[in-house]
C-alpha positions in Angstrom: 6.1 -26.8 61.9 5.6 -25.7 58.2 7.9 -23.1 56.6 6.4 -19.6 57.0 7.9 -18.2 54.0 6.0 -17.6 50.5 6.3 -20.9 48.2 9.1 -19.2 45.2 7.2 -21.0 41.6 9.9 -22.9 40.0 9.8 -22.3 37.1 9.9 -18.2 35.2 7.6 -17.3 32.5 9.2 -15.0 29.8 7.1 -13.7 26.8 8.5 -15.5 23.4 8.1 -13.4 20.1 8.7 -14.7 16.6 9.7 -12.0 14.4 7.5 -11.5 11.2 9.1 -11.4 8.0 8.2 -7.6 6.5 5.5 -7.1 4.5 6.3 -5.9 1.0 6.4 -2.0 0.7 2.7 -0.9 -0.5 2.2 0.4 -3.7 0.3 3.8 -4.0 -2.5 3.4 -5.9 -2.5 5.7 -8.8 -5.1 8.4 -8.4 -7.3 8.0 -11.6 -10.5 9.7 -12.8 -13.3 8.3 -11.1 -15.2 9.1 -14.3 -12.8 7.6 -17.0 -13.8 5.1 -19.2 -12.1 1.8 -20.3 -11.0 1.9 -23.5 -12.9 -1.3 -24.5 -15.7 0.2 -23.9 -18.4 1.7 -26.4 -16.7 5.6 -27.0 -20.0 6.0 -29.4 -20.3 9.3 -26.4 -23.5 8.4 -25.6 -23.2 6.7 -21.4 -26.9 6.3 -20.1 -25.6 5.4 -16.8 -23.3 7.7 -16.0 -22.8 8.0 -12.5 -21.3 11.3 -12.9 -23.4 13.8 -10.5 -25.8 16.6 -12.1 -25.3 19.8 -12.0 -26.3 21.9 -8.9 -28.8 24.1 -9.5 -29.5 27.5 -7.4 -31.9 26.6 -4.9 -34.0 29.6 -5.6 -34.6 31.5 -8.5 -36.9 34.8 -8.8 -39.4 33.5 -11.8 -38.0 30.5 -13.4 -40.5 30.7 -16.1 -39.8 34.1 -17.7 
């Protein structure tokens, strides 16, 4: 007659972690003007490709030609 009893594994699995080495501190960025120009670049003031939005204008005026 066969041993009624559940079968007890023989062996035990236990979760192995490898500790990471820590990542360097991050740097903050430093904010900067979005608009600024290097300073290689042409300063001759003229930029025809500015990216720098227009200005808003009123979105209704009473006679705009007058």
């Amino acid at each position: 007659m066969a041993d009624e009893r559940e079968p007890q594994p023989r062996y035990r699995v236990r979760p192995v972690t490898t500790p990471v080495a820590p990542a360097e501190p991050s740097k903050p960025e430093p904010t900067s003007d979005p608009f600024l120009r290097p300073a290689a670049e042409d300063d001759d003031g003229y930029d025809p490709y500015s990216d720098r939005p227009a200005d808003p204008e009123p979105t209704y005026q009473e006679d705009p030609w007058r």
